[in-house]
Structures are given as C-alpha cells and as structure tokens.
SEBASE-592295 format. One line per 2 residues: number of its first residue (from 1); for each residue x, y, z of C-alpha. Coordinates in steps of 0.25 Angstrom, whole numbers, plus 5000, padded with zeros to 4 digits. Example, Ala and Ser with C-alpha at 12.3 -4.5 7.8 and 13.67 -1.06 7.14 Angstrom:
// SEBASE-592295
1 = 5049/4982/5031 | 5055/4996/5029
***
This chain:
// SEBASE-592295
1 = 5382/5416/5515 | 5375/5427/5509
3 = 5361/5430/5509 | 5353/5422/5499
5 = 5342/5427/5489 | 5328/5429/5496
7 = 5333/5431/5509 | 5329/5444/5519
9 = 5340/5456/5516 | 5345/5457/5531
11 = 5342/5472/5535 | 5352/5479/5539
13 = 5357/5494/5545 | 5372/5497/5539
15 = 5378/5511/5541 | 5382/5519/5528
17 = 5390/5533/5528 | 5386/5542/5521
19 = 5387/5557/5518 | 5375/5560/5528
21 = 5384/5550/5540 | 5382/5536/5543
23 = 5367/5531/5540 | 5362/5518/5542
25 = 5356/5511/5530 | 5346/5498/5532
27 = 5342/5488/5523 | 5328/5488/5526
29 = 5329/5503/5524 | 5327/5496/5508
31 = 5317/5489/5511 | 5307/5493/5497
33 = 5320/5493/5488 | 5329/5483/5480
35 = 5343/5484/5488 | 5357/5480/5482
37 = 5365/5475/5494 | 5380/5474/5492
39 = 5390/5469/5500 | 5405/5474/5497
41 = 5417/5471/5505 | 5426/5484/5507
43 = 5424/5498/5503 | 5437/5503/5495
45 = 5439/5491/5487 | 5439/5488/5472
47 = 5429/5479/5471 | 5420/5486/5482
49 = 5421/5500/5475 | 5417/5492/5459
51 = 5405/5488/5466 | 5400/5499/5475
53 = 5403/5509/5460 | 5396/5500/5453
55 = 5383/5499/5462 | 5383/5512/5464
57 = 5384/5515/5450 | 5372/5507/5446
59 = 5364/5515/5458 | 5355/5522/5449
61 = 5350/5508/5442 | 5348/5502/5455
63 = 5340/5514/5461 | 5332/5512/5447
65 = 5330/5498/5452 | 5324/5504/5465
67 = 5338/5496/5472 | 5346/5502/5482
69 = 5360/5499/5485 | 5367/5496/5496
71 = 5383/5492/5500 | 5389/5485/5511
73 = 5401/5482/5517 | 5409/5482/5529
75 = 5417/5495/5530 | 5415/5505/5539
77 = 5402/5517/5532 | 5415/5527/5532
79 = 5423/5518/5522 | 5412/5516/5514
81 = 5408/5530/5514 | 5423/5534/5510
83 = 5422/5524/5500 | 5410/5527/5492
85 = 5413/5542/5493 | 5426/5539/5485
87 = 5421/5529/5475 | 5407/5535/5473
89 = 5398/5525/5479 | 5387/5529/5482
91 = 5378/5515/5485 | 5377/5515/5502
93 = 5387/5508/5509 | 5383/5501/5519
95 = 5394/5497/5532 | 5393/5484/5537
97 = 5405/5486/5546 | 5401/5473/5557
99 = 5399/5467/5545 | 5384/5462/5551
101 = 5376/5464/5538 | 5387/5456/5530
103 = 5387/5445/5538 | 5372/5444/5538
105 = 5369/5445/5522 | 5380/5433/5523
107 = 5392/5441/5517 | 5403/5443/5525
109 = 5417/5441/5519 | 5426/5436/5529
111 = 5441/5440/5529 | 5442/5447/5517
113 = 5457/5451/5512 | 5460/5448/5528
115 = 5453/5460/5531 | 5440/5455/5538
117 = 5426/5451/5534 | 5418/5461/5522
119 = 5407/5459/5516 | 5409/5450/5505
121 = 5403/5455/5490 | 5388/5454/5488
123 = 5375/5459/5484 | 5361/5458/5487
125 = 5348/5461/5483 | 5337/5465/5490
127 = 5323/5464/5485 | 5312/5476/5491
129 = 5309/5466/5501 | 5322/5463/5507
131 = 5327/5452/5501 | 5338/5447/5495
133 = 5335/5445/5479 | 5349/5443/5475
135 = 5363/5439/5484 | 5377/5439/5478
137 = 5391/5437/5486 | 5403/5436/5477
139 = 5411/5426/5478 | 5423/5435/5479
141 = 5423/5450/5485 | 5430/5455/5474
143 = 5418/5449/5464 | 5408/5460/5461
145 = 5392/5456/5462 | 5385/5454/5449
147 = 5378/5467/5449 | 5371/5463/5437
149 = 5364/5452/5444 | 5362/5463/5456
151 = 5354/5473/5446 | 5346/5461/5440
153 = 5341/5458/5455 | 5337/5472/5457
155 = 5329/5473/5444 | 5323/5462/5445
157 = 5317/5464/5458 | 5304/5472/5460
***
C-alpha cells in the first residue's frame, strides 16, 4: 500500500546518469522546495515516454511553482540515460535498480508482463517540509496520473 497523505517523504539517495557521470541525488537534498515524485515502470515504453514528455514539458510551470521534478524507476541509470537522450527528457531520472525506495513508498508491482517486479505508476507530492501532500497509484500501469490534480497540489501549497 502506498504512502498515504500527511505521512514523512522517506529520504532516499538514487544514482542518476548524467552528462557529467553518475551522481547521487537525495531527497532530503529538496528539502525547502515542492517535490513532484513519480514512479514509472520501464524506460522505453509508450506509456512511460507520454508521461515522462509530458512532465518534462510542463518543467518551466513547475519551476514557476518553485517544484522540482523527480522520476523513478527500476532500470539500470545507463538505460534511463539512453532513453531520455532519445526522447528528450530532460526531468532526473532516478534508478531504483534493488527496487529499496519502491518497496518503501509502497509501490512495487510484482510480476509485471512475466518480467519481474517494477514500480507500479504513481505520483506524490511533497510539501517544503517533507511531506506527503498528495498520493496517486493507478489502478492500472498503463493508466497515466491526473496531472491536473498534481499541479492543483503544487499551487496550492505554500
């Protein structure tokens, strides 16, 4: 079960790749800011690539927001390096490749396509102080997360 509303963002440290090599991006790091948290299941997939263009499009109205963008999943930081350089996203990806940080904000997917456990799709807020203002898991993986209701909870935090 995923994280409900109110409750401590759980810090975390997840390796990201790139141009510079691979650097190590925390949470806590945030700490001040409004952070949008997205969980997504695998690079190089339709639904994946929609949501990742889409956030990454709407960068600049986050950033006006004072909201920074993060992404999660469990590929390895190469394949999500290679991925965004070939679809132009340009929001930090962040691997969770033992799956550790997926499994704590409560959503892991297990056995997805046969394939093995990914995180399923969600999104979570993040106030200034750490915690969790709003909590989506779709239903369905192939289900994108109701950006409106993301941006709503952005603006309305101070």
């Amino acid at each position: 079960m995923a994280l409900p509303v109110g409750t401590a963002a759980p810090d975390f440290a997840l390796k990201s790749k790139t141009p510079e090599g691979l650097v190590e991006i925390r949470l806590s790091s945030f700490r001040g800011r409004k952070v949008v948290l997205l969980f997504f299941p695998l690079a190089f997939t339709s639904v994946c690539t929609e949501e990742m263009c889409r956030m990454t499009e709407a960068l600049n109205a986050y950033g006006r927001l004072d909201a920074s963008i993060l992404a999660v999943s469990v590929d390895s930081p190469f394949a999500q390096e290679a991925w965004a350089q070939r679809e132009g996203i340009h929001i930090p990806l962040l691997s969770d490749l033992n799956k550790e940080v997926t499994r704590t904000y409560g959503v892991l997917l297990p056995g997805v396509l046969g394939i093995g456990d990914v995180a399923a799709r969600a999104a979570f807020v993040i106030d200034r102080q750490g915690k969790i203002a709003y909590a989506e898991v779709t239903a369905n993986p192939t289900v994108l997360p109701r950006f409106s209701a993301i941006e709503e909870t952005v603006g309305r935090l101070d």
